[in-house]
Residue frames as qw, qx, qy, qz and C-alpha x, y, z in Angstrom:
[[0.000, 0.885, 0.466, 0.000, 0.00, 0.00, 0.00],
 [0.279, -0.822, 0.074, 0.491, 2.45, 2.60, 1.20],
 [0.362, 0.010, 0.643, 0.675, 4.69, 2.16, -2.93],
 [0.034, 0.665, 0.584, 0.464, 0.73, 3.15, -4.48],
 [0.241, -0.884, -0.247, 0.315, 0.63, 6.17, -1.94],
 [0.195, -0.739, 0.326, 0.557, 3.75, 7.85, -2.70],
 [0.412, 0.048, 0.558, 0.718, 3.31, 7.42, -6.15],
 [0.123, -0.846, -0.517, 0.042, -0.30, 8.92, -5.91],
 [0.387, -0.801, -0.194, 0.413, 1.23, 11.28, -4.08],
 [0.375, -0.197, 0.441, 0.791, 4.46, 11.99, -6.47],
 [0.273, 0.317, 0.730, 0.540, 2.16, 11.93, -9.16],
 [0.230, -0.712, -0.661, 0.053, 0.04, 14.82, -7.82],
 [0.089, -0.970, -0.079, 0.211, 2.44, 16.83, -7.44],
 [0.271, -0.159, 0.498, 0.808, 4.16, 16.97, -10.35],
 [0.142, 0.687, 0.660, 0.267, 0.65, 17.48, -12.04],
 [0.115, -0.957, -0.266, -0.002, 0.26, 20.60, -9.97],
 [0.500, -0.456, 0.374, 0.635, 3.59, 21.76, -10.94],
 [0.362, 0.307, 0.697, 0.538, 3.17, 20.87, -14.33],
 [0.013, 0.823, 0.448, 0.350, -0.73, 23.39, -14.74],
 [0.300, -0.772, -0.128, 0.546, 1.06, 26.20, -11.93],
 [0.029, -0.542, 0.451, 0.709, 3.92, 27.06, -14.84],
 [0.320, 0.468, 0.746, 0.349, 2.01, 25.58, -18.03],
 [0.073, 0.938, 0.294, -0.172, 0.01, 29.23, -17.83],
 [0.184, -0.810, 0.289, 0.476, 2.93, 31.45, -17.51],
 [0.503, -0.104, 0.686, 0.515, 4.94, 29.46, -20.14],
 [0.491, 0.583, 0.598, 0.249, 2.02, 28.88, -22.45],
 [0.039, 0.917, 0.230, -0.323, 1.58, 33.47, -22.00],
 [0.349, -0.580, 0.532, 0.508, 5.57, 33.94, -22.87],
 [0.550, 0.165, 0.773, 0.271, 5.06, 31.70, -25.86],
 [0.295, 0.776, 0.540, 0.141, 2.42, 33.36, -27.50],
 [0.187, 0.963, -0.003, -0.196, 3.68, 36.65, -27.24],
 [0.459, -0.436, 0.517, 0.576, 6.91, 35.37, -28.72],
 [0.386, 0.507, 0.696, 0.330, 4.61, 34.58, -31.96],
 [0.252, 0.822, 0.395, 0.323, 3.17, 38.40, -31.99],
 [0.202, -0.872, 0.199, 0.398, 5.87, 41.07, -30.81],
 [0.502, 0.862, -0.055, -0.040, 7.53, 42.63, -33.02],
 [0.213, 0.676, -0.640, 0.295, 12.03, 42.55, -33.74],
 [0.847, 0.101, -0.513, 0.091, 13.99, 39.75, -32.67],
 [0.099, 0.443, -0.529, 0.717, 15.36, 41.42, -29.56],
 [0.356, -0.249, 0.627, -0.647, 12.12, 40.71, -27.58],
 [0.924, 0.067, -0.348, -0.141, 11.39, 37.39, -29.18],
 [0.450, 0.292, -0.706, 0.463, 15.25, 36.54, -28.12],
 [0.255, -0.380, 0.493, -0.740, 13.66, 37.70, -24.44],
 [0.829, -0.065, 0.054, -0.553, 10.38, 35.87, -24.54],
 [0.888, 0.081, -0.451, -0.040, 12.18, 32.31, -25.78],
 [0.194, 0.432, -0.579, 0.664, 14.66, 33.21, -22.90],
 [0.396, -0.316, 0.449, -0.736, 11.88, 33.40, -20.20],
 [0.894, 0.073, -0.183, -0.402, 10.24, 30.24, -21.83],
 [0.574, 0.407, -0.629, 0.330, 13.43, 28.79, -20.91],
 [0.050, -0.234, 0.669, -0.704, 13.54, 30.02, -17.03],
 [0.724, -0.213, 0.425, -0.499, 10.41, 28.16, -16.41],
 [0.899, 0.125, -0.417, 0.053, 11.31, 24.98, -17.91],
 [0.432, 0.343, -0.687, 0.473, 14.05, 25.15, -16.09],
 [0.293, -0.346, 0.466, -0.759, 12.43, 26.39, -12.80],
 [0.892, -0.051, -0.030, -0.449, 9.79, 23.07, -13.34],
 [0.919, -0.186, -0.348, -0.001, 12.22, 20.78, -13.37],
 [0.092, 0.334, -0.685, 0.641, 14.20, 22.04, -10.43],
 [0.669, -0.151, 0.101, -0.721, 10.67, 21.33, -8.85],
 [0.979, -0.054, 0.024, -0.196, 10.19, 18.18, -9.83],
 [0.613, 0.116, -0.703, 0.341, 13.64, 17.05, -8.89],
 [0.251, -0.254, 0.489, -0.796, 12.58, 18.69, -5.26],
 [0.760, -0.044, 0.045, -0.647, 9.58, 16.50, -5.55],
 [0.893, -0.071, -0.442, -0.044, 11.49, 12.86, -6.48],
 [0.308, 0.369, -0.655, 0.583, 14.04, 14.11, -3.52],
 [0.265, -0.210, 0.489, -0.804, 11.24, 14.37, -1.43],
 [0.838, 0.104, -0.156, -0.512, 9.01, 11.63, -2.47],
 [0.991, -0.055, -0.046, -0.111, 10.91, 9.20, -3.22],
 [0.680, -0.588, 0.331, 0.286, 14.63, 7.09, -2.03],
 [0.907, 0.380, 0.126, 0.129, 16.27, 7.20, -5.69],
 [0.393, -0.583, 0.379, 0.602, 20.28, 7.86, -5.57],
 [0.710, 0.698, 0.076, -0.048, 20.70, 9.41, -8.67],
 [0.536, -0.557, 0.377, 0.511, 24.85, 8.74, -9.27],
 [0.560, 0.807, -0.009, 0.189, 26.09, 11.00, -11.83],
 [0.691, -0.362, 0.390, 0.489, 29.27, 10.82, -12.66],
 [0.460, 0.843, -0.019, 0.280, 31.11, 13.35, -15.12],
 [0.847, -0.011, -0.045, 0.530, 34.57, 13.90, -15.83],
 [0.306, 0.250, 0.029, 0.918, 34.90, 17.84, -16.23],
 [0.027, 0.518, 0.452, -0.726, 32.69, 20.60, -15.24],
 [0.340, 0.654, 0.624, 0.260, 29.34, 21.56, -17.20],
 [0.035, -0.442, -0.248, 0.861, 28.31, 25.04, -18.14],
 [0.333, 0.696, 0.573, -0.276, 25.49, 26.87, -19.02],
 [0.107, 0.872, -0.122, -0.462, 26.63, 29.33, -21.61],
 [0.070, 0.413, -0.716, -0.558, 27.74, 26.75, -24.23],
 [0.853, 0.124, 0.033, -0.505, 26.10, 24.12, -26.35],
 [0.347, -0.342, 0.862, -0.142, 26.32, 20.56, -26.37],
 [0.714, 0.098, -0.363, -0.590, 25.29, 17.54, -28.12],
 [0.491, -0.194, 0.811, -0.251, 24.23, 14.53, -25.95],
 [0.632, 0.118, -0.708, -0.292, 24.31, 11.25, -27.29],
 [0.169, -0.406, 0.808, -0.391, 22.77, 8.47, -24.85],
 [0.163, -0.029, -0.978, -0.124, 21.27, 5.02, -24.79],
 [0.512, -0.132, -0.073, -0.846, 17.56, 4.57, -24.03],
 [0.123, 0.189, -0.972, 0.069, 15.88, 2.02, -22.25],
 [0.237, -0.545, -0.804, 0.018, 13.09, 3.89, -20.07],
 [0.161, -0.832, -0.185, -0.497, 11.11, 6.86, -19.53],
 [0.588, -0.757, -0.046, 0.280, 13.47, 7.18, -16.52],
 [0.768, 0.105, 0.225, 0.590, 15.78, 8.06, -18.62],
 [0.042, 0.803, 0.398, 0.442, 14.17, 11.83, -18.66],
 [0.598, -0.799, -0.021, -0.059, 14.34, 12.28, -15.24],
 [0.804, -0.383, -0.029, 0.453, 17.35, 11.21, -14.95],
 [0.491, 0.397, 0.195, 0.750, 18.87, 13.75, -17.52],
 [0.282, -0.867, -0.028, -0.409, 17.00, 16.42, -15.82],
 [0.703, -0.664, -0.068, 0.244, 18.77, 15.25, -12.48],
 [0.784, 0.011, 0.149, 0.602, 22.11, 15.42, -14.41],
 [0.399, 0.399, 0.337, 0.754, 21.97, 18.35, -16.72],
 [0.141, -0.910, -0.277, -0.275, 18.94, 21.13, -15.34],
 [0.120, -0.980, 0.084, -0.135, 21.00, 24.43, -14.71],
 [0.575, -0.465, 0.426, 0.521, 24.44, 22.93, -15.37],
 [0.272, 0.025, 0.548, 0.791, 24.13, 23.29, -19.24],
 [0.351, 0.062, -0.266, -0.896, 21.47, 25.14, -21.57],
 [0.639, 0.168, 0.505, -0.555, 18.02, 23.86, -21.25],
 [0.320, -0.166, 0.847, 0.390, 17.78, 20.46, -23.82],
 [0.597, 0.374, -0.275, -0.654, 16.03, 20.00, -26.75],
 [0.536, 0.075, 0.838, -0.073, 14.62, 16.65, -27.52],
 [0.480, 0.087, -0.492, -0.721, 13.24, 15.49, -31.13],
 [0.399, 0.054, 0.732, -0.550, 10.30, 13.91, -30.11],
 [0.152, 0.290, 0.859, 0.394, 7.78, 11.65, -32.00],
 [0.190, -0.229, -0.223, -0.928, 4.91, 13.43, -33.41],
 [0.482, -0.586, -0.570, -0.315, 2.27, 12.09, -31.28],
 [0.412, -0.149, -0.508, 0.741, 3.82, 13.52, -28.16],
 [0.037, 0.226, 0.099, 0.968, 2.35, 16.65, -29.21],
 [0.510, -0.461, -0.349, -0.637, -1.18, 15.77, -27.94],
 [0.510, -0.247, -0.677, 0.470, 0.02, 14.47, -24.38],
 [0.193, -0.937, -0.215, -0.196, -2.50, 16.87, -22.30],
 [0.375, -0.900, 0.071, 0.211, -0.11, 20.01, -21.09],
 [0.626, -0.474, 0.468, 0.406, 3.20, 18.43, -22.41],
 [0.560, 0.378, 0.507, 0.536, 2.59, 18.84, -25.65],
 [0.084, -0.963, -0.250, -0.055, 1.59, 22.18, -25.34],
 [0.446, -0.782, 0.366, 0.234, 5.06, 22.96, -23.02],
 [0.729, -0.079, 0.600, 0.319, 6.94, 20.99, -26.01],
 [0.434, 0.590, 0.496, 0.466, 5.70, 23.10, -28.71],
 [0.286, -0.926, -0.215, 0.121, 6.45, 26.03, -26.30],
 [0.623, -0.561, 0.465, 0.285, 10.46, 24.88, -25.84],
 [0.216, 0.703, -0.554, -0.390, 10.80, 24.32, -29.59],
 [0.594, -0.108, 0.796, -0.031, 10.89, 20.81, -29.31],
 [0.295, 0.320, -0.761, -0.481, 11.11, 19.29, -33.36],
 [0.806, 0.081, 0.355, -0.467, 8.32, 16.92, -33.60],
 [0.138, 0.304, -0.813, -0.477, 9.43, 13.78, -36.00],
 [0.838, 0.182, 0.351, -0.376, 6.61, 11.52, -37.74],
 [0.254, -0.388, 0.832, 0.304, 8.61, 8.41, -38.83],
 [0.795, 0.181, 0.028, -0.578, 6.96, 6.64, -41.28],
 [0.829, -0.023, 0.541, 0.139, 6.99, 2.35, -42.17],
 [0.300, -0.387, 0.647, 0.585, 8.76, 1.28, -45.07],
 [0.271, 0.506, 0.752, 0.323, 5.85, 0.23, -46.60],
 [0.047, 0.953, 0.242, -0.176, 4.43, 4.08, -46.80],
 [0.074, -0.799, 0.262, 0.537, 7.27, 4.99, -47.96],
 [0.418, -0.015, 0.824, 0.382, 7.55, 2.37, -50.67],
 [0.293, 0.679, 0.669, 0.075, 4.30, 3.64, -51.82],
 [0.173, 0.981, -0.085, 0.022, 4.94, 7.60, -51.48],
 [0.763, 0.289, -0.083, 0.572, 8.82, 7.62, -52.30],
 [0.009, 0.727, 0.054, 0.685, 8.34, 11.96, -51.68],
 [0.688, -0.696, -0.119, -0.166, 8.58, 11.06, -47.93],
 [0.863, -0.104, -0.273, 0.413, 11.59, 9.39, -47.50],
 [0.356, 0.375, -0.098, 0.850, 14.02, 11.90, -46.20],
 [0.329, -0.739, -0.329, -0.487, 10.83, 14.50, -44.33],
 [0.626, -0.758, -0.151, 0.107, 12.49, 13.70, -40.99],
 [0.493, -0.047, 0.141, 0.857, 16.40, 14.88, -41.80],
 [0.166, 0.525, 0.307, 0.776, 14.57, 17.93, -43.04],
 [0.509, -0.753, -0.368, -0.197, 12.72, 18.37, -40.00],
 [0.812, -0.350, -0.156, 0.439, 15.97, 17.83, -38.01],
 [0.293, 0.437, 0.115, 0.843, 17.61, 21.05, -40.57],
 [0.187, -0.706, -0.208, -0.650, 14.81, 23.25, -39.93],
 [0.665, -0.670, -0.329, -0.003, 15.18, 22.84, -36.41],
 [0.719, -0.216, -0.030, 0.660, 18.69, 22.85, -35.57],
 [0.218, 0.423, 0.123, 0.871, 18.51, 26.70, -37.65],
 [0.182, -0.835, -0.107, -0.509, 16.27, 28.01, -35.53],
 [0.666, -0.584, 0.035, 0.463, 18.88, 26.70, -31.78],
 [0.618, 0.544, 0.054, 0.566, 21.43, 28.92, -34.03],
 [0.009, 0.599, -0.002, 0.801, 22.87, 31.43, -32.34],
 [0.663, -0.659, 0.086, -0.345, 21.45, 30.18, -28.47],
 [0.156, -0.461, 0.792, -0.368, 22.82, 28.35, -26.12],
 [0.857, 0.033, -0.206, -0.472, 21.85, 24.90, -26.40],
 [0.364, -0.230, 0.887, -0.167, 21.96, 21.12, -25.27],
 [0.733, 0.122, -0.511, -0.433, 20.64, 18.84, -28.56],
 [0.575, -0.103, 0.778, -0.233, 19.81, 15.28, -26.66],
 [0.759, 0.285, -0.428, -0.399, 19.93, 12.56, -29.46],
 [0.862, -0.103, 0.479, -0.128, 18.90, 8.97, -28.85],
 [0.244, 0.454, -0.657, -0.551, 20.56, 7.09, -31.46],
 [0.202, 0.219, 0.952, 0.074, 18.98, 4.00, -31.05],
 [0.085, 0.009, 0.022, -0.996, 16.05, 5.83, -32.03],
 [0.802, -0.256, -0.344, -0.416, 13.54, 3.64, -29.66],
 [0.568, -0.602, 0.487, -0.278, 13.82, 2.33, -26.15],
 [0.232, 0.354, -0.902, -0.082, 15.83, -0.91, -25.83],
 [0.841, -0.216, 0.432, -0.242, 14.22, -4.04, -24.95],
 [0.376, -0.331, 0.812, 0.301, 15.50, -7.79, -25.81],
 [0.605, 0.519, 0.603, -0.024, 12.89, -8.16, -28.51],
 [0.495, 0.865, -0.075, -0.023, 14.10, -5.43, -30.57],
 [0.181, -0.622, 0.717, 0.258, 17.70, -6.40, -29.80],
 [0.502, -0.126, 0.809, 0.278, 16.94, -9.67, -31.20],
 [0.603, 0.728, 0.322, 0.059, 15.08, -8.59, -34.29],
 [0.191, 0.869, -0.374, -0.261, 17.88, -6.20, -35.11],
 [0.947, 0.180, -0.195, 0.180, 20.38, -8.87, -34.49],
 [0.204, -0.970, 0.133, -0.005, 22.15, -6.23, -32.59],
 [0.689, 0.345, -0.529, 0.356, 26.06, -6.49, -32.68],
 [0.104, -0.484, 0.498, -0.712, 26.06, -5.11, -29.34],
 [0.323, -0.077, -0.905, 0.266, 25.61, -6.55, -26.23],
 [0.038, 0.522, 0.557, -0.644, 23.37, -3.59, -24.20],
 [0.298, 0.522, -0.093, -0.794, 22.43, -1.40, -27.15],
 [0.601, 0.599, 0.521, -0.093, 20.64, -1.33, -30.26],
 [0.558, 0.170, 0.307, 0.752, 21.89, -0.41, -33.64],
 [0.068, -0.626, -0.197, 0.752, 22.74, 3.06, -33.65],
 [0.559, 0.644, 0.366, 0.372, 21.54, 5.51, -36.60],
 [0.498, -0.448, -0.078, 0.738, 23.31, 8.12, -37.85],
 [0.228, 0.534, 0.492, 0.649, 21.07, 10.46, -40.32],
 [0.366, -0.875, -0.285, 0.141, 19.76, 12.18, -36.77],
 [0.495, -0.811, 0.041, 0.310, 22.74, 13.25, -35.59],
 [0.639, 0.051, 0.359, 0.678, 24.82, 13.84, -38.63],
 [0.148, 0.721, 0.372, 0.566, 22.39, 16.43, -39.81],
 [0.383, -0.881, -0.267, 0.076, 22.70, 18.07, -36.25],
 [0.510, -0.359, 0.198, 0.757, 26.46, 18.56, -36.63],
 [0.351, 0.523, 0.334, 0.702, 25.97, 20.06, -40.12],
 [0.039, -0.816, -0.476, -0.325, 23.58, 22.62, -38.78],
 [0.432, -0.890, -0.058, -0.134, 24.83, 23.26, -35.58],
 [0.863, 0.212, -0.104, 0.447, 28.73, 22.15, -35.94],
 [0.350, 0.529, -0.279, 0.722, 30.46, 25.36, -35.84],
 [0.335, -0.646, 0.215, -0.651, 28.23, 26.46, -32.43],
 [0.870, -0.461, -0.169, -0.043, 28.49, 22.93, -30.45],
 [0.298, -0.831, 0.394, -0.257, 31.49, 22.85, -28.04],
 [0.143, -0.283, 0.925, -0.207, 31.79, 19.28, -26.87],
 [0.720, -0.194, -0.544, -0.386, 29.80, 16.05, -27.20],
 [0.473, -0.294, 0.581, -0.594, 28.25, 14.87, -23.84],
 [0.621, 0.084, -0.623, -0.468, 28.41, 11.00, -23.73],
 [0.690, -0.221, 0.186, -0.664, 25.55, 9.62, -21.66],
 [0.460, -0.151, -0.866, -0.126, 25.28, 6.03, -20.27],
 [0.616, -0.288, -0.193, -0.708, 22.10, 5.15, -18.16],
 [0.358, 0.086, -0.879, 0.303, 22.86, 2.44, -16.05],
 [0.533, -0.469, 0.347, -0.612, 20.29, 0.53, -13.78],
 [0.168, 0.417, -0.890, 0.070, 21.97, -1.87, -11.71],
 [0.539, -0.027, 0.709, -0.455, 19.19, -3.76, -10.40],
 [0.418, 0.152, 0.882, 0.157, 18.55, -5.32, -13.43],
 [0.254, 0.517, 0.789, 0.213, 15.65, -4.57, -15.23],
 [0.127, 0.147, -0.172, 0.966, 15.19, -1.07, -16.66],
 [0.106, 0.275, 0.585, -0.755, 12.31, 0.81, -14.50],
 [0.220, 0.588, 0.682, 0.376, 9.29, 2.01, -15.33],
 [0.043, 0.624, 0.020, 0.780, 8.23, 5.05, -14.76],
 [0.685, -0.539, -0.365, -0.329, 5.44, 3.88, -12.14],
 [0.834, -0.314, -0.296, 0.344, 8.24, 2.01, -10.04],
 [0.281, 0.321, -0.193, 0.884, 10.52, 5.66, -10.43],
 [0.416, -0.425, -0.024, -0.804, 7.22, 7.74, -8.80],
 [0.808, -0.452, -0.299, -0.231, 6.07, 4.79, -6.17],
 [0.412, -0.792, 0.437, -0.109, 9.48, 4.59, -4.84],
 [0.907, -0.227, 0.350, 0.055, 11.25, 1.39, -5.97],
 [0.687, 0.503, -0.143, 0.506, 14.45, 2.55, -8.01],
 [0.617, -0.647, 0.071, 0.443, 17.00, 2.46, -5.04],
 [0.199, -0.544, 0.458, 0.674, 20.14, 4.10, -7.62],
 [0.650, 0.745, 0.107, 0.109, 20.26, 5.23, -11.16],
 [0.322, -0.453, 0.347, 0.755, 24.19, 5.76, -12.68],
 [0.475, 0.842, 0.144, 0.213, 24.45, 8.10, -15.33],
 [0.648, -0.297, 0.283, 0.642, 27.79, 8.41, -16.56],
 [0.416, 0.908, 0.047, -0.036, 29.11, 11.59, -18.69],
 [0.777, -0.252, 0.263, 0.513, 31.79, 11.72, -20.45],
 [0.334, 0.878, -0.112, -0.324, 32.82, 15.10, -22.06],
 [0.727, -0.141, 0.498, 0.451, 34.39, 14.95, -25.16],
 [0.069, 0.560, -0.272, -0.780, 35.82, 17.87, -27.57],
 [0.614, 0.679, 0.352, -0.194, 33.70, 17.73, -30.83],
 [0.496, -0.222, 0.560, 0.625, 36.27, 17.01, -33.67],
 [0.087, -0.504, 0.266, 0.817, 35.63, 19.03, -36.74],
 [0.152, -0.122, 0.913, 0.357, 36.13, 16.73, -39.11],
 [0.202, 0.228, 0.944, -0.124, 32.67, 15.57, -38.13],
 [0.105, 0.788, 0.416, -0.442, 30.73, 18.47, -39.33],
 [0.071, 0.662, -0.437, -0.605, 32.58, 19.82, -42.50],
 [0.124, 0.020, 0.915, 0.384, 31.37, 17.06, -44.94],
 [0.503, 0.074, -0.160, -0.846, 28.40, 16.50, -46.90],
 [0.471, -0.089, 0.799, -0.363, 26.46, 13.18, -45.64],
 [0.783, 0.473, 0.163, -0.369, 23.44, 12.97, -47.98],
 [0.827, 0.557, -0.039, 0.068, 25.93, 12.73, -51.02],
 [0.384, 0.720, -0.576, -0.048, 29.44, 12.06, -50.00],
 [0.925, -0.332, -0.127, -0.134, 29.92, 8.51, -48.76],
 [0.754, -0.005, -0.522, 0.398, 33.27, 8.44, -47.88],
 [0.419, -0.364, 0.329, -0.764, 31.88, 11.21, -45.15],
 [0.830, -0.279, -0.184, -0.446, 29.06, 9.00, -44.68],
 [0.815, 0.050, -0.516, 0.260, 31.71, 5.99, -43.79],
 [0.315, 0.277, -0.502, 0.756, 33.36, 8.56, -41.30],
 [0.375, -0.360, 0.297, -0.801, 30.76, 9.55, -39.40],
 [0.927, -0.229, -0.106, -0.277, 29.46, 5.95, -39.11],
 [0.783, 0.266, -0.518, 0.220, 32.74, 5.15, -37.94],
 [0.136, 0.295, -0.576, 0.750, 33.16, 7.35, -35.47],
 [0.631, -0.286, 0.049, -0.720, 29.56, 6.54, -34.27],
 [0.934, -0.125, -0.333, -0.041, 30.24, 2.52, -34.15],
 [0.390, 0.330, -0.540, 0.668, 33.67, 3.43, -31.94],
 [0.356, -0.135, 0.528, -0.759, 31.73, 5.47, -29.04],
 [0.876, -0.164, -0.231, -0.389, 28.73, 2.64, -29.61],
 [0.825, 0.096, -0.550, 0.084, 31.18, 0.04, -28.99],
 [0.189, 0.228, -0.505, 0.811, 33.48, 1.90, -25.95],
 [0.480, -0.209, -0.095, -0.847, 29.49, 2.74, -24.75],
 [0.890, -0.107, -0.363, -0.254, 28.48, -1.47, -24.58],
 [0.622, 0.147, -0.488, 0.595, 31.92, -1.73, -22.54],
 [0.007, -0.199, 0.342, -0.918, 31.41, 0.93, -20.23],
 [0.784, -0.259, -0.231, -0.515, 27.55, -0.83, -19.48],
 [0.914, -0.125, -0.385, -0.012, 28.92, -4.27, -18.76],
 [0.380, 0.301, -0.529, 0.697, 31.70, -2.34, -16.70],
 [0.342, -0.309, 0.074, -0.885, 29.05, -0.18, -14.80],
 [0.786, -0.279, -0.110, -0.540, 26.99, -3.16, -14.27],
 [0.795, 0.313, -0.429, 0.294, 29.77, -5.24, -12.73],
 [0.267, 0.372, -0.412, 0.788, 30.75, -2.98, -10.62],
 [0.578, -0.364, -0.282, -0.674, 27.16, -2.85, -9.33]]
């Protein structure tokens, strides 16, 4: 009984978090759409910023006070707010959110997530998602694209048009590459070479360097680690039963190279950047089976 209370309870008040700053945000927003000159847009997406940020200080105050989870983060250098970053990290479970918030809120720029397109109708969060900028992607099957051909491609464009308008801010791009939580059913349909991950892609995040290359700083690389075995749900994060989450960061200077080629149409780019993506994949599956070991 007392696990279904204090989630109740968690879950109650992150809602009423969530609809306190949803207003204010939603106000900022809108008048970024109708003032005039880019000076007090630049303000307005600014302030749309300080309450994201100010919500999830909140609702880490709320799983510190709710519930017993040690979040161990572990990072080799010191973060800061006032550059941009591109995080790359495995995926497993909607704790994986939280946890980045635990890691990242008001040590770097407030993240940006590309988020599937149905997200957008999640009551409030879609709203606060379409507030923050947040790039909506609507993948589509292979068969739909066999049929319309004029699709293929729709999300790399999406990924462009986005990445131009972080230009110029201060920013923290968060790409999944697996692009879909792990479980062992989709490892074994992939055939995965890896032991903890899924095969990474690399049309997301190849198109983010182009765009945003010259302004990122450093790549931030994320592992997720939960040693008790099985990854959480959300339910079991909010009821209390995820004794420790590690989340490992490893900063790492953002090599040129990676961002000064032309993906779509040169392939012995294309080879490099899928090389240097199967290197940190592989160093990534090692640094899991270390983590969980050590457990």
């Amino acid at each position: 009984m007392r696990p279904a209370l204090t989630g109740i309870t968690a879950t109650l008040l992150l809602l009423l978090n969530t609809l306190i700053l949803i207003g204010p945000m939603m106000l900022v927003a809108l008048l970024r759409l109708i003032l005039p000159g880019k000076p007090l847009k630049d303000r307005c997406a600014r302030s749309v910023m300080w309450i994201a940020e100010t919500w999830a200080e909140l609702c880490k105050k709320i799983f510190a006070l709710m519930t017993p989870t040690h979040w161990d983060i572990r990072c080799d250098v010191p973060l800061r707010n006032d550059t941009s970053y591109l995080v790359i990290s495995n995926h497993q479970s909607w704790v994986d959110i939280p946890a980045l918030v635990q890691a990242f809120n008001r040590k770097t720029p407030y993240f940006k997530f590309f988020l599937k397109q149905e997200l957008i109708w999640v009551p409030f969060l879609g709203l606060a998602f379409w507030a923050l900028d947040y790039p909506f992607m609507k993948r589509y099957p292979k068969a739909v694209l066999a049929k319309k051909p004029e699709l293929k491609g729709k999300d790399l464009a999406i990924t462009r048009a986005a990445c131009e308008k972080f230009r110029g801010h201060a920013v923290t791009v968060v790409n999944y590459l697996e692009g879909t939580r792990f479980t062992p059913e989709k490892h074994a349909r992939q055939e995965s070479p890896y032991t903890h991950l899924l095969k990474p892609k690399a049309g997301g995040v190849a198109f983010v360097l182009a765009a945003l290359g010259e302004q990122l700083d450093a790549v931030l690389d994320v592992t997720v680690v939960y040693p008790e075995g099985k990854p959480p749900g959300f339910w079991q994060l909010l009821s209390g039963r995820v004794d420790r989450v590690i989340i490992d960061i490893r900063v790492t200077d953002l090599q040129d190279a990676l961002w000064q080629g032309d993906y779509e149409n040169d392939p012995a780019f294309r080879r490099y950047v899928h090389q240097w993506i199967s290197e940190l994949w592989r160093d990534k599956d090692a640094r899991i089976t270390a983590l969980k070991q050590e457990a």
